[in-house]
C-alpha positions as MATLAB code, in Angstrom:
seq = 'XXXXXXXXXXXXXXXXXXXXXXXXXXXXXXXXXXXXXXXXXXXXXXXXXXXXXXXXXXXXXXXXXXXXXXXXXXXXXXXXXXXXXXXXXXXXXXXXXXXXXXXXXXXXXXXXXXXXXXXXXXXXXXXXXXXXXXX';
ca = [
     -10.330  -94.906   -1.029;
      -7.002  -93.990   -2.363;
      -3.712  -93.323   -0.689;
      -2.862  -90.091   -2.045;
       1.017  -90.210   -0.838;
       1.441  -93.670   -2.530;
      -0.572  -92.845   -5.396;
       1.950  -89.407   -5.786;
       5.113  -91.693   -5.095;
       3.614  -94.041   -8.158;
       3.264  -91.223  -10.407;
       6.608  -89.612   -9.529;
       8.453  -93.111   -9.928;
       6.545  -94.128  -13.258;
       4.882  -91.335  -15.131;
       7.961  -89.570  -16.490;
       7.672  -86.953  -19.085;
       4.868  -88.804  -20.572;
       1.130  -87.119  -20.921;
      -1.706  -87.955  -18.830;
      -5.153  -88.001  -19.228;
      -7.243  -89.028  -16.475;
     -10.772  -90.757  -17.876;
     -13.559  -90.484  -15.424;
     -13.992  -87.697  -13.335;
     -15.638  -89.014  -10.101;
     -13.950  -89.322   -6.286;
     -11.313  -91.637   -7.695;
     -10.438  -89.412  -10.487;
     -10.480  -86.136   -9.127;
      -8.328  -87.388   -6.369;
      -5.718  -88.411   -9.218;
      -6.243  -85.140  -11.108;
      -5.224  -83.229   -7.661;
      -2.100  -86.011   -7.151;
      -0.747  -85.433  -10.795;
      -1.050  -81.747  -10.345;
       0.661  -81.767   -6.808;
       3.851  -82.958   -8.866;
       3.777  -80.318  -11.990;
       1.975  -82.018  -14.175;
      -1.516  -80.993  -15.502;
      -3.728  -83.557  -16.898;
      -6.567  -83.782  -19.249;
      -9.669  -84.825  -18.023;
     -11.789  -87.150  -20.608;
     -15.515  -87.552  -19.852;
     -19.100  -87.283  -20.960;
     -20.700  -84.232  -20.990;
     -22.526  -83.803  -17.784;
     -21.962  -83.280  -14.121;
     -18.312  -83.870  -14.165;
     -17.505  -82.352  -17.073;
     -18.586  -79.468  -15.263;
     -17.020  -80.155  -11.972;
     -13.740  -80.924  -13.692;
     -13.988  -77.704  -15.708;
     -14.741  -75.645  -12.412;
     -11.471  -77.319  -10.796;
      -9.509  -76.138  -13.135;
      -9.055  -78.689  -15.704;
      -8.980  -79.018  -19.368;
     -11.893  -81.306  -20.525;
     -12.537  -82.947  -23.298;
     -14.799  -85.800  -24.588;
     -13.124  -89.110  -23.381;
     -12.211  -90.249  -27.152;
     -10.231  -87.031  -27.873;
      -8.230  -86.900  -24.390;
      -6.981  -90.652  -25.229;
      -5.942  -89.645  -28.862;
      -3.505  -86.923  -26.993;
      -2.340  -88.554  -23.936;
       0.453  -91.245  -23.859;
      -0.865  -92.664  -20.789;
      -4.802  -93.121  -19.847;
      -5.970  -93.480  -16.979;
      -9.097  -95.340  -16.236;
     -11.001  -94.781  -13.443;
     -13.929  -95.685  -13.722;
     -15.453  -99.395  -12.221;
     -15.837 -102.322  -14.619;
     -19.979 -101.826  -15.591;
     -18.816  -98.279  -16.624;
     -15.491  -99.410  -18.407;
     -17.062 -101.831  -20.143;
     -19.465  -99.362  -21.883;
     -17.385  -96.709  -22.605;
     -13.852  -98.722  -23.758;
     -15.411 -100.304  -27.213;
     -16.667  -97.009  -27.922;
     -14.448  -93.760  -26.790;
     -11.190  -95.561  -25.923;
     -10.058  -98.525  -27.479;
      -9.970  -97.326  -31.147;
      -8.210  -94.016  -30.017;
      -5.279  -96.249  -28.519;
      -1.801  -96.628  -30.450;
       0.766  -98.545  -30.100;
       3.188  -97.152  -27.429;
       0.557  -95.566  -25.036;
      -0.238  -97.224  -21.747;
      -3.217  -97.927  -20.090;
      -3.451  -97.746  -16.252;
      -6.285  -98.986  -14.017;
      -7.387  -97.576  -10.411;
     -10.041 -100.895  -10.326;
      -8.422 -104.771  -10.747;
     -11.932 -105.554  -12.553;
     -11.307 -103.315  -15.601;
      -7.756 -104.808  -15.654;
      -9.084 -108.526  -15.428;
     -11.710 -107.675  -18.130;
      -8.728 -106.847  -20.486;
      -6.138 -109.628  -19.259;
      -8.640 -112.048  -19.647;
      -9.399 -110.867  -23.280;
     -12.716 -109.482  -22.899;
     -11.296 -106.244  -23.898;
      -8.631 -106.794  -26.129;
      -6.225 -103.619  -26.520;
      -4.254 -102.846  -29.750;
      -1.169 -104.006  -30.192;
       1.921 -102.158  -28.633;
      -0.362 -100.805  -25.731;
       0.918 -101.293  -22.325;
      -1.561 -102.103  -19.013;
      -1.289 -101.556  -15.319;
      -3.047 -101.604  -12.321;
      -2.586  -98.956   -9.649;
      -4.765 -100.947   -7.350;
      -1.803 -100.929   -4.363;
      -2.528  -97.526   -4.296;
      -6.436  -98.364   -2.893;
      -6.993  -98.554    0.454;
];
């Protein structure tokens, strides 16, 4: 579960003026969605069509397929758990990445599957894990 007050503080202290799009829209991502609007900003959501796109419409969100929300966003945020990452990143995220965006991680597993190569990121684009924020 995450820590909503330390997950705010993070975005406060780190997000700056930079765009946000959150990619997954499932307890861990709505919970970020409702964090990163509790501070002024409002992020895209980037999923599938389907059950959350609807839910994440319905909330109030703008939604769009997972490949376009990277393309806009200078920071995405992944949550979804490794077996999920590792099917969508190939696909609707990695070649939508540029250098200078970031890449941030509510699951250690998706991070490790990157670190360790597995999941190699273009050039220039930054990675983090927001896992402290996990209770």
């Amino acid at each position: 579960m995450i820590n909503r007050d330390i997950l705010t503080d993070y975005f406060m202290k780190n997000r700056g003026s930079r765009s946000v799009c959150i990619i997954g829209y499932g307890a861990d991502g709505e919970v970020c969605a409702d964090c990163l609007r509790g501070i002024g900003t409002e992020a895209v959501v980037g999923v599938r069509p389907g059950p959350s796109w609807e839910r994440a419409s319905k909330a109030g969100y703008e939604v769009f397929f997972i490949s376009d929300a990277v393309e806009m966003s200078d920071i995405a945020l992944i949550t979804h758990p490794p077996d999920i990452f590792g099917a969508v990143f190939p696909r609707f995220i990695k070649p939508y990445l540029r250098a200078g965006q970031e890449l941030w991680f509510t699951d250690a597993g998706c991070l490790e599957l990157v670190s360790r190569g597995d999941f190699a990121c273009p050039e220039g684009v930054g990675i983090k894990c927001i896992e402290n924020c996990i209770e």
